[in-house]
N, C-alpha and C positions, 0 to 999 in steps of 0.2 A: 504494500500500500504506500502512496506518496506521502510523503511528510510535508503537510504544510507548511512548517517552519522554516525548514530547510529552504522550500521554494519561493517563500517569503525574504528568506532573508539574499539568497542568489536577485531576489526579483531587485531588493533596495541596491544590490551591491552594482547591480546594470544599470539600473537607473542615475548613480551616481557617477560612474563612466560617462554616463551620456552628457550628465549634467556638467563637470567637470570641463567638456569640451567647450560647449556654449555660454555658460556664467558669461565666461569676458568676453564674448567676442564682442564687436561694436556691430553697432547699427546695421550698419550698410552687409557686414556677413549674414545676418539674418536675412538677410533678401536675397543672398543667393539663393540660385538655381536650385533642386534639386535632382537623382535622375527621374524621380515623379513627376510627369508632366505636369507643369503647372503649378507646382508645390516647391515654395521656398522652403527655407531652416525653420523660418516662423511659422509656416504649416505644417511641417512633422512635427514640432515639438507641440505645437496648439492641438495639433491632432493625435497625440499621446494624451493630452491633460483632458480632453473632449471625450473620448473612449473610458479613462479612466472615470470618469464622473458619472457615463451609463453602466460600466459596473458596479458603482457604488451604490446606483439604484438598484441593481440585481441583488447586490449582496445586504445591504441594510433595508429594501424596501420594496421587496419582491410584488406586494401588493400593488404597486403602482408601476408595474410593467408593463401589464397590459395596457394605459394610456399613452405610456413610452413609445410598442411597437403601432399605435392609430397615428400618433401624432409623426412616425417615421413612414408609416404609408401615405400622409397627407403630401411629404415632403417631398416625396417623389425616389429616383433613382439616385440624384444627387445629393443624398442628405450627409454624408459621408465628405464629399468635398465643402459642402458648405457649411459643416462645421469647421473645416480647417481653414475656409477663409474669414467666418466672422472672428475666430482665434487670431488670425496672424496680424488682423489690424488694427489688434492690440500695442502699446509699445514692449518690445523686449522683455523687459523687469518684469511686468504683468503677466506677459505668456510665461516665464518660468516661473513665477510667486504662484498661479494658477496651478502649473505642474506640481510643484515639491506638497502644495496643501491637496488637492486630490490625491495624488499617489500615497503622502501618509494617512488620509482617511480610509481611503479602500484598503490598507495594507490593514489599518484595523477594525474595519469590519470583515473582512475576507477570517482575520482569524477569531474572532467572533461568530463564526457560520456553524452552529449544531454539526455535531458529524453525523453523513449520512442524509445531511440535508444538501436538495438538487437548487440550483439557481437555475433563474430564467434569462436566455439570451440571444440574440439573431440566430443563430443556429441552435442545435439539440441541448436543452437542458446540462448543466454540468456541476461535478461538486466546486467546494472551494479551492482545493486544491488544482482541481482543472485548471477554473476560474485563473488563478497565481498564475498557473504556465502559460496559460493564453495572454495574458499581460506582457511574462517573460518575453515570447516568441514576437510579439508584436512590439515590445520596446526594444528590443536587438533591431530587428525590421528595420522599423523607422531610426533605429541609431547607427544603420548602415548607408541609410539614406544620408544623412548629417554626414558622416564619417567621406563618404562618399564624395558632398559637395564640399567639402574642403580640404580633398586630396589626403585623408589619415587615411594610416593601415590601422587597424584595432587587433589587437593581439589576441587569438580565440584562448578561452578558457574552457576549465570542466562545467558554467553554467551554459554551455553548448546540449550538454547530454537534457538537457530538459526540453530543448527544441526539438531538437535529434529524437526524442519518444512521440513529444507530440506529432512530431511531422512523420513518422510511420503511423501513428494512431488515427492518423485526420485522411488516411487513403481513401477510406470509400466516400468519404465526404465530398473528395476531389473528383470521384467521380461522378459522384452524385449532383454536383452542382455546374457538370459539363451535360449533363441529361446523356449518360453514360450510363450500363450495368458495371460496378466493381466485378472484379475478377472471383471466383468461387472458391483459389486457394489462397493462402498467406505468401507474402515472399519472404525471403532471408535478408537481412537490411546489415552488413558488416562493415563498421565506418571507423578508422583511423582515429581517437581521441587526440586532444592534443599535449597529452603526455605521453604519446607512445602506446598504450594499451588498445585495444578494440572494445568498442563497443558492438554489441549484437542484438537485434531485433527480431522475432520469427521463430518458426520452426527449421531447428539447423538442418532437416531433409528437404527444403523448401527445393521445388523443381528452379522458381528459379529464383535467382539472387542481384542483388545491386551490390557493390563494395565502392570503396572511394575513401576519400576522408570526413569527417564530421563537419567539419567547418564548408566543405562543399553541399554536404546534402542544405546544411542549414541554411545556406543562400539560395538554392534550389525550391526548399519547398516555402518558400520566406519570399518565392519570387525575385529576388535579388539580384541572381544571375542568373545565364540562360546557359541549360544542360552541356551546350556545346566548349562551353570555356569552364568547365570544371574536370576534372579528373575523375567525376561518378563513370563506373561502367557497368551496363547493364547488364544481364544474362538472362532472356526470356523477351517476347515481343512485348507480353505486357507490362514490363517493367519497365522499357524504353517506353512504350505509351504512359505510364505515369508519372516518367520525370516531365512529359510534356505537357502535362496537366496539374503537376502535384500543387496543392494551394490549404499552409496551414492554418489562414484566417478566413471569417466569416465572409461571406458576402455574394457576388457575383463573380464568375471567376475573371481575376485578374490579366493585365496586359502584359505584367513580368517584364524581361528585360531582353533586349537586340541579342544575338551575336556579337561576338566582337565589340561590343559595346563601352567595354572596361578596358581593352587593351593597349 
């Protein structure tokens, strides 16, 4: 079973990575680019503190979700971006004084959550513990984005293997949100940590297998990079079809990234 703790506390230790980068930057780097179309610094980080706050309604106020998901049908297909542009036009101080106080609310009501109690959210129901990694997976995400627009390398850690589970665990999601059937077997998922050990997913008789390194899958199904500029290799047709699908956040499936795009 997941230890919330643990992924609570990996969750704050990434978030302050993130945070660490942008505190100082000035002005004018918030408005960089992102490689999100359309999406400056000040929109992933607005768009981190914006997600963070409709979990906080999942997690402390489950009763008022279902108002959450009318009022997100009102808004259309774009409500996703337009939260991250009412955010970003905010000034600086604000979008991060906005992050640091969401993120420590949800951190404690996430660990406040009954065990064995399910939260409501755009996609399947999930415990707290989910709830945590889906934070995780989606503040690396968008801290790669950051990371990205202003040319850092971020140095992978062991709070990788939290993605690395979810991003095997969210497979048939990915197919399901391409109006795809998931495949009827598991696959073998064996990925390089970055201390040297393997991580492993799956049935080790699995017919067939993906291997690579972790910090590849994690940009893969984080949409980050596209399959062809990572060292994943697949063994099976449908495993080469799910790196070209794979998507470990909610929504509609993603645009993900070029070829060659990073190089």
């Amino acid at each position: 079973m997941a230890d919330l703790g643990v992924i609570l506390g990996d969750l704050d230790a990434e978030t302050r990575t993130i945070d660490d980068v942008v505190a100082d930057l000035p002005a004018a780097d918030w408005a960089r680019a992102t490689p999100a179309e359309g999406w400056t610094i000040a929109h992933q980080i607005a768009h981190l503190a914006w997600t963070d706050r409709k979990a906080l309604i999942a997690a402390a106020h489950p009763e008022d979700w279902q108002a959450e998901v009318e009022e997100l049908l009102k808004a259309g297909e774009t409500y996703v971006d337009d939260g991250a542009a009412a955010g970003a036009e905010l000034p600086p101080k604000e979008i991060l004084e906005d992050w640091r106080n969401g993120r420590k609310q949800l951190a404690e009501a996430l660990a406040a959550v009954p065990d064995g109690q399910k939260l409501p959210w755009y996609g399947p129901p999930m415990s707290a513990a989910s709830m945590a990694t889906a934070r995780m997976m989606e503040t690396w995400a968008h801290g790669q984005d950051v990371f990205d627009a202003l040319g850092l390398t971020r140095e992978p850690t062991a709070r990788l293997w939290h993605i690395a589970r979810f991003g095997t665990r969210t497979r048939d999601f990915a197919y399901l949100t391409n109006s795809l059937a998931p495949p009827a077997e598991e696959f073998r998922v064996e990925l390089a940590a970055p201390d040297g050990t393997t991580w492993a997913f799956g049935p080790e008789a699995a017919e067939q297998k993906l291997t690579g390194s972790a910090l590849d899958f994690c940009l893969v199904v984080t949409q980050r990079r596209h399959p062809d500029d990572t060292d994943l290799v697949a063994s099976g047709a449908d495993v080469e079809e799910w790196l070209g699908i794979a998507q470990a956040f909610a929504g509609p499936p993603g645009n993900g990234r070029q070829p060659g795009q990073f190089a």
